[in-house]
C-alpha positions as CSV (number, residue, x, y, z in Angstrom):
1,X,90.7,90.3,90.5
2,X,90.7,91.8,93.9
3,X,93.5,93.4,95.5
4,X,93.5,93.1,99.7
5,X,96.0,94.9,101.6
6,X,96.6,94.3,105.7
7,X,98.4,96.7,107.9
8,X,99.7,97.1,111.3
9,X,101.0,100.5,112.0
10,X,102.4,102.3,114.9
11,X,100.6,104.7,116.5
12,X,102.5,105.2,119.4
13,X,103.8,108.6,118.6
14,X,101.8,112.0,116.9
15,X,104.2,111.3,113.7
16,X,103.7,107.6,113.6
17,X,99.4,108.5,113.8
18,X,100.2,111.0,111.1
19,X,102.1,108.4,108.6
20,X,99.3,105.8,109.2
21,X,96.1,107.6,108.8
22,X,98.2,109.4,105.6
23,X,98.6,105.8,104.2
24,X,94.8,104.9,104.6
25,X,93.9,108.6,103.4
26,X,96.1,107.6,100.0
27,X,94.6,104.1,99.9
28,X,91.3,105.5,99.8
29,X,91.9,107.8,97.0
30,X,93.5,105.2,95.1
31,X,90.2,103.6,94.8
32,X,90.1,101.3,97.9
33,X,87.8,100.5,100.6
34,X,87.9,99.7,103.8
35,X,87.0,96.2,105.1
36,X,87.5,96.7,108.5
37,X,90.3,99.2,110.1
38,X,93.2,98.1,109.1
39,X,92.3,96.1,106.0
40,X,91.3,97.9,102.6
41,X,89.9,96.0,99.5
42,X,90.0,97.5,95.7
43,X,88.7,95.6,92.3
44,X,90.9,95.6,89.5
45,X,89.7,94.5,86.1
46,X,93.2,92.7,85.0
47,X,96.0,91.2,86.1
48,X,98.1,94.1,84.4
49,X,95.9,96.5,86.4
50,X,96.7,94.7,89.5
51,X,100.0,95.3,89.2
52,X,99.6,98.8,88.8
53,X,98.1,99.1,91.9
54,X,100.5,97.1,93.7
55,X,103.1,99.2,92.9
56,X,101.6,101.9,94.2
57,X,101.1,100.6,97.5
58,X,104.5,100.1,97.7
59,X,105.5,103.5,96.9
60,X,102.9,104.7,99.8
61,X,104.8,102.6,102.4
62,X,105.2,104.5,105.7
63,X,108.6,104.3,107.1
64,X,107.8,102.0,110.0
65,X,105.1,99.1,110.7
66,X,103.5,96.0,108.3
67,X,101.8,96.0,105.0
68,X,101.0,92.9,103.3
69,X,99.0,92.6,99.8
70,X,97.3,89.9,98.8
71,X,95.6,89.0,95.1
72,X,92.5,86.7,95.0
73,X,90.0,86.0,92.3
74,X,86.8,87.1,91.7
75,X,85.7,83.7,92.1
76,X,87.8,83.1,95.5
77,X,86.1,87.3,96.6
78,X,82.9,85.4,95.7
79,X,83.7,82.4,98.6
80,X,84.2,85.0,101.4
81,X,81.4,85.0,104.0
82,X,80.7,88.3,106.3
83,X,79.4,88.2,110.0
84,X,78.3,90.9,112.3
85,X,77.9,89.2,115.2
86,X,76.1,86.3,114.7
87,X,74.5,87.1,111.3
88,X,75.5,86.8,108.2
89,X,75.9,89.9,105.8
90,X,75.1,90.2,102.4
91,X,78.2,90.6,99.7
92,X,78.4,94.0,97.9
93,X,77.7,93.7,94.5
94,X,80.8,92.8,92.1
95,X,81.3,96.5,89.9
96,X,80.6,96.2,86.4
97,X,82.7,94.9,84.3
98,X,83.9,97.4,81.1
99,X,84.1,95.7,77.9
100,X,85.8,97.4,75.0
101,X,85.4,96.0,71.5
């Protein structure tokens, strides 16, 4: 399962630059990556997981702007074609999968 979530922040004002980049800066080390600039990605092994991880987000809410998150399948992630340009990108590599018996 893959976790997507899209901002639009203000930036307008030195304390509204400071919330945003302090949101991406907490997305980061909550295991995310960036997509492109205002749209971070993050794998999570289970729905249960997801939810974890959701939560979070919403406790790292700045006080003004938009934040949507979305959930999609590995299989759906799989679907989703890159482009730079004119040329198509190859996928990163799904991570590993942990199995515990």
């Amino acid at each position: 399962m893959w976790l997507f979530v899209f901002f639009d922040l203000p930036t307008e004002t030195k304390k509204d630059r400071r919330n945003a980049s302090l949101f991406r800066n907490n997305l980061l080390k909550d295991g995310y990556s960036m997509m492109q600039y205002s749209v971070y990605m993050r794998h999570c092994a289970s729905s249960e997981s997801a939810d974890v991880h959701e939560k979070r987000v919403k406790k790292l809410l700045p006080p003004l702007g938009k934040v949507s998150v979305m959930r999609i399948t590995d299989k759906q992630f799989g679907n989703i074609m890159n482009f730079w340009g004119k040329s198509v990108v190859e996928k990163e590599p799904p991570p590993t999968q942990l199995e515990l018996f």
